[in-house]
N, C-alpha and C positions, 0 to 999 in steps of 0.2 A: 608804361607797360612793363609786365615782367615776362621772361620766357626763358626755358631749361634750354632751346636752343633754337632759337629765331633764324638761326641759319638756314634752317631745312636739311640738313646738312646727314645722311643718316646714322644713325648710332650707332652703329657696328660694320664691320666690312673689313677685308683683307685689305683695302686699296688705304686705309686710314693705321689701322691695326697692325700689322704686320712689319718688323723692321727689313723684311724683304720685298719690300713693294716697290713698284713700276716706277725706278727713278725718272721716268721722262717727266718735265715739265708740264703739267695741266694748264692747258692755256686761261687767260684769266685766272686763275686760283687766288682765292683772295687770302688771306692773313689769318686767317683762324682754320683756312685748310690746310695749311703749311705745319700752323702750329701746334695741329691736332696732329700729323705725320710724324713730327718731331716727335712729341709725346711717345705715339706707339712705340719710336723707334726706340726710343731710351726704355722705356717700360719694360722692354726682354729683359734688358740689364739689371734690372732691379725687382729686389723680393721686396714687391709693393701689392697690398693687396688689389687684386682685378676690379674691383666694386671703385676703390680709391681712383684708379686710373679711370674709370667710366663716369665719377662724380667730378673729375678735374677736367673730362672732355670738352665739358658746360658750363657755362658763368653762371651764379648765382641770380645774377639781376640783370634786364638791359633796359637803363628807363630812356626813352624815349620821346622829347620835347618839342613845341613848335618855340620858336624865338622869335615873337616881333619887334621891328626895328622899324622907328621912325629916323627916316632921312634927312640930310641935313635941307632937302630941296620942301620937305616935307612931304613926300612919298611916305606908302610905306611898306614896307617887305615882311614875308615871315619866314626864316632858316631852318632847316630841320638842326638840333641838337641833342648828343648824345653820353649816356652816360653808362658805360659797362663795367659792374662789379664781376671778378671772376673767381674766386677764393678769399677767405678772410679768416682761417683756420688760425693762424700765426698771428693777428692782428689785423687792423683796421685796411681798410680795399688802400691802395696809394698809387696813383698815376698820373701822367700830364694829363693836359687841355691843350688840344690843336684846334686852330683855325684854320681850314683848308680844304678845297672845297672836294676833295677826295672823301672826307671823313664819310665814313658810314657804319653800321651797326657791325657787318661781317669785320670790319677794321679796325675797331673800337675792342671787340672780343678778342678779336686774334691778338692785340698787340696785349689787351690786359692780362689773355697767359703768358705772354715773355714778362711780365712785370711779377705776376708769381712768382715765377720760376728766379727772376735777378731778384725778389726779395729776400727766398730761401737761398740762394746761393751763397748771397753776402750775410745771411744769418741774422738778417733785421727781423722787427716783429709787426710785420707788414704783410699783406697778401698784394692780389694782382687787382689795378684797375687803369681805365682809360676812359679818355671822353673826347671830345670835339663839338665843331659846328662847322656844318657844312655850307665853307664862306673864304670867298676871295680875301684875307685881309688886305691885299695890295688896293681894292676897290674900297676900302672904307676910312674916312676922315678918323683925327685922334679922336673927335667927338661922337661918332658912330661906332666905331668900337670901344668905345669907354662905356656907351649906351646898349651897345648890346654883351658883351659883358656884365655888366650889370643884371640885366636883364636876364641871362643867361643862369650866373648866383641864382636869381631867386626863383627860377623853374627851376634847379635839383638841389634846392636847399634840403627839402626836407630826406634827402639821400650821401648828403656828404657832414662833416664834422669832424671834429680833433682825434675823437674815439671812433667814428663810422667810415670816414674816407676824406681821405687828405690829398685835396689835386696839386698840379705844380703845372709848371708850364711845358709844354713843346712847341712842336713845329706851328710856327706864326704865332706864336706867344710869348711873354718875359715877363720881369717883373711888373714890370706899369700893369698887364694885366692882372698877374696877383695883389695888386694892390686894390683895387678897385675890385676884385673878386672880395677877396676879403673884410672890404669895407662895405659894401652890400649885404654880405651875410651878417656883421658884425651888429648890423645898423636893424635887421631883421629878429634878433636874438636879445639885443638891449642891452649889451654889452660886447667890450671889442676882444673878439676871439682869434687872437693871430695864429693860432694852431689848424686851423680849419685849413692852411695852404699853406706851402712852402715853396721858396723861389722867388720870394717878395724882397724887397728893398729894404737894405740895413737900415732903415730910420722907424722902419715899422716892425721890427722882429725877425728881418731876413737874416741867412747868415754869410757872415766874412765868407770868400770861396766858391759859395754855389752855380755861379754861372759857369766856372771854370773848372768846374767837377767833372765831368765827363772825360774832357781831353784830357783831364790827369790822370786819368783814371787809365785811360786806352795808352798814354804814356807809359804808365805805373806796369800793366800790365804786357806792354812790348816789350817793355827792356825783360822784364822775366819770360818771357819766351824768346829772346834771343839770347836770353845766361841758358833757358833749359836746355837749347838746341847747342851748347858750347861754342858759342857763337859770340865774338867783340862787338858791342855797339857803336865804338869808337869807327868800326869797319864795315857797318852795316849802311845801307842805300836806302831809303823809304820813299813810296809816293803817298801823296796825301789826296784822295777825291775828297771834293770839300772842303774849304778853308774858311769857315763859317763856326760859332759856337768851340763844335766838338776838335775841329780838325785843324784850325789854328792852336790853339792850346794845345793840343798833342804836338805836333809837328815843334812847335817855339822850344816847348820842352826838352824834344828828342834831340831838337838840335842843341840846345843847350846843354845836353849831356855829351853830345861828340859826336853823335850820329850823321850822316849826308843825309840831308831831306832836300832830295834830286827834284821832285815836281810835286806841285799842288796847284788844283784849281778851284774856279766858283763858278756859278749855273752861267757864264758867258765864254767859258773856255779852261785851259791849262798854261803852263808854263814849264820849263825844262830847263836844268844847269847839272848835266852830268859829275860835277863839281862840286855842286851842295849851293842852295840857296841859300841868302841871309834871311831867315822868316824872319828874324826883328822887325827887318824894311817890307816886308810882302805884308800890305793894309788888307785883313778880313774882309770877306763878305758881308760880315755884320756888319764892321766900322766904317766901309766906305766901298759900295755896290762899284762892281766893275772896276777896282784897282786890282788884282789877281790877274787877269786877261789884259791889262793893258800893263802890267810892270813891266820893264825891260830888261828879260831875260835873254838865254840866249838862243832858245826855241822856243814856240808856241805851239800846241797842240790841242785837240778835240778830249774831250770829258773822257771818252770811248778809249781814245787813244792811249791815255795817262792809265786806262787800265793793263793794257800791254804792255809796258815800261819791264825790261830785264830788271827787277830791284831782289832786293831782300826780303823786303817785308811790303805789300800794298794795305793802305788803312783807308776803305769805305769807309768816307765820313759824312755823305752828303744823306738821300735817302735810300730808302729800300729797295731791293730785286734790279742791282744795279749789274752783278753778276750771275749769268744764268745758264743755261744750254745754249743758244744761242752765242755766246762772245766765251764761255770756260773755255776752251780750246787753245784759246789766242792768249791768256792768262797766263804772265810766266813768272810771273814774283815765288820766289820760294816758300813764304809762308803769308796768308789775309790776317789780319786784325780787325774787327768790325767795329766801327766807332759808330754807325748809321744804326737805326733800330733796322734788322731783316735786311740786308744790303744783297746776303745769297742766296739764292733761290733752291730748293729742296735740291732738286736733280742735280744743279751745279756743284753742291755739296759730295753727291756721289761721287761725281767725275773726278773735283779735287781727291777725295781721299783713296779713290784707284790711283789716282796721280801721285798720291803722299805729301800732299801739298796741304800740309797743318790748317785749318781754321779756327783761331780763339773766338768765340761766339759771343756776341753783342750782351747776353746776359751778363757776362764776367768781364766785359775789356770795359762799356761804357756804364759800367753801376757806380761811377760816381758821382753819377748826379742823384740818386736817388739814394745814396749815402751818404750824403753833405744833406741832402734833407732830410733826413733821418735827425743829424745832429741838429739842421736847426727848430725840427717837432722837440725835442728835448728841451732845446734852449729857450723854444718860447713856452713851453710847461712851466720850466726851472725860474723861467724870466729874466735868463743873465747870460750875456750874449758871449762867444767863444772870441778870441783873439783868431788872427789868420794863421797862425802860425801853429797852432794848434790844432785848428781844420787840418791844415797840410797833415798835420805828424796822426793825428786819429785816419785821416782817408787813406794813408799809406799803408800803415798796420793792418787796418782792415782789409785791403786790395789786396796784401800779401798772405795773410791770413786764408779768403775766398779763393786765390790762386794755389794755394797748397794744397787746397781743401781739395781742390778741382785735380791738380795734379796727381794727388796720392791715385784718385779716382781712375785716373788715365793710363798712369803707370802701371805698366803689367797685364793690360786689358786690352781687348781689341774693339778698344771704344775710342770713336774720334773724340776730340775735345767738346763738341757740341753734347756729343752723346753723355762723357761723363761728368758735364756742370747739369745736365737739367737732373742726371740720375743723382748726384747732390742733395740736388730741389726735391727730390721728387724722394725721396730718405726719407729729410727732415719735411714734408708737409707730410707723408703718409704715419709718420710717426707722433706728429700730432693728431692728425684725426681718430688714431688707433685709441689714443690716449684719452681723447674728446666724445668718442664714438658718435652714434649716430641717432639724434634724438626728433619724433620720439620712435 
């Protein structure tokens, strides 16, 4: 199925439109309400034409699949699965594949305009997309998710490719799944197409770095908003929510540059060492479920808690709408870094920036994972695979690059930082469509 906007959602209105609208939290609001608010907000800022901001309200496409899965009991199930294109002005749609049984259409869109918006930031030639299936992967054997993956491939085959849209992995998904995604489409095409996904495993065209992109990134871009705030990283305090993927990489980092990263937790708790943890010894949530909550530190505390924490800097790194109206109040860190995709909630945004409490926004802290894949859609075009150490020094450049870009934006302007990376985006897409115009 396609649709300009399956939300229901209406096209116009002060409550969406307006960077003066009703910061109170809309209960339930899903992800593409948020991201539509965000938009308007930024939109005053920028001399973009009204028609452009009204054609970026709406995804291009939202294909919509059933996925049957035979069981290993031999049952069988069918999942709903999803695919949201939302711009591709810039280049081909580019988004993860979540497994989770949250996924749905409102949340597939909303998340594919933050993927615009972090495409144009970081100046790739990508637009915005996102997909899922709505599905426990804790409930599914390696061979049921190898099978409905699979399966998966070849219901939005004819909607994804190297040139049409490039997926990658998210939440409850990794390489094993790009691999088997790709081998599936590869296997449907008649020739093996490792362009089609990024995120896969270096023996099949993945690249050196990519899993570890992200938290470099939200790294990369900490330490520069604690130099912008004139501020010693050597002297700075961090909590980490999340120490999984994004939030162990950032943290290992920070502390490796001299930082105290005082607490970090995983979905069974926190830990606390007002002293600075050794994250070397603190085992991920990826690497080993439930060592984060059981390390022995020298406190323990609630998810909730570690957001309270007096720090420097707090990095949302687990998932989204973590801080909201509801808990801003009790929020004392001096400035958020978002490593989570949507970790703030629109209203909480508010409160912070009444408060002067900086937000760096998940389009610009966590875009390296989506900039390591970038480099490896190149590398499998090129067919010649990049050294590590060369990812490192390309992801840097560009993260410092994207944060200047943002900076200049922010400086001099009474625009939060959210406000002047999408106004970035939203430059260079309107400057491409201008360019492109509107056919026919």
């Amino acid at each position: 199925m396609t649709a300009s906007d399956p939300t229901g959602t209406p096209s116009s209105g002060a409550a969406e439109s307006s960077p003066n609208t009703d910061a109170g939290d809309v209960a339930g609001e899903s992800a593409v309400a948020t991201a539509r608010r965000q938009l308007g907000r930024a939109a005053a800022h920028v001399d973009v034409d009204r028609g452009v901001v009204e054609r970026l309200r709406h995804p291009t496409k939202l294909q919509q699949v059933s996925v049957p899965l035979r069981r290993d009991d031999g049952t069988l199930d069918v999942f709903t699965g999803y695919r949201a294109q939302h711009d591709d002005v810039r280049g081909p749609y580019k988004g993860g594949i979540r497994y989770h049984p949250d996924v749905d259409a409102e949340e597939c869109i909303g998340l594919s305009m933050w993927m615009t918006w972090k495409c144009a930031v970081m100046d790739l030639p990508f637009g915005g997309g996102k997909g899922g299936i709505a599905v426990d992967p804790k409930t599914l054997s390696e061979d049921e998710t190898e099978r409905l993956t699979r399966r998966f491939a070849e219901e939005i085959r004819d909607v994804v490719g190297p040139k049409r849209d490039v997926p990658a992995p998210d939440m409850g998904t990794g390489p094993r799944e790009m691999a088997w995604f790709m081998d599936a489409y590869s296997m449907q095409q008649g020739e093996t197409t490792p362009g089609v996904v990024t995120g896969k495993p270096t023996v099949i065209g993945g690249s050196y770095g990519r899993e570890e992109a992200p938290g470099r990134s939200v790294a990369i871009v900490t330490r520069a908003a604690i130099d912008h705030y004139d501020r010693d990283l050597e002297d700075a305090t961090i909590a980490v929510q999340g120490f999984g993927s994004v939030g162990a990489n950032a943290a290992r980092l920070l502390d490796e540059w001299g930082a105290d990263v005082v607490a970090v937790s995983d979905v069974d708790g926190a830990i606390y060492d007002p002293s600075g943890l050794d994250t070397a010894n603190v085992e991920g949530h990826d690497e080993r479920p439930g060592m984060v909550s059981g390390y022995d530190a020298p406190e323990s505390m609630s998810n909730a808690a570690l957001l309270e924490l007096d720090v420097d800097v707090l990095i949302p790194s687990a998932v989204g709408n973590v801080v909201t109206a509801e808990n801003v109040d009790d929020v004392r860190a001096d400035m958020i870094v978002e490593g989570a995709n949507g970790p703030t909630s629109f209203a909480a945004d508010a409160i912070l920036e009444e408060r002067d409490v900086p937000v760096i926004p998940d389009i610009l802290a966590n875009a390296g994972g989506v900039t390591v894949s970038y480099f490896e859609w190149l590398q499998d075009i090129n067919r010649r695979q990049w050294s590590l150490e060369r990812v490192h020094e390309e992801l840097e450049a560009e993260m410092l690059k994207a944060w200047n870009a943002v900076r200049a934006e922010y400086e001099g302007s009474e625009m939060t930082w959210r406000d002047a990376a999408i106004a970035v985006a939203l430059s260079r897409i309107g400057d491409a469509k201008e360019m492109r115009g509107l056919w026919p």
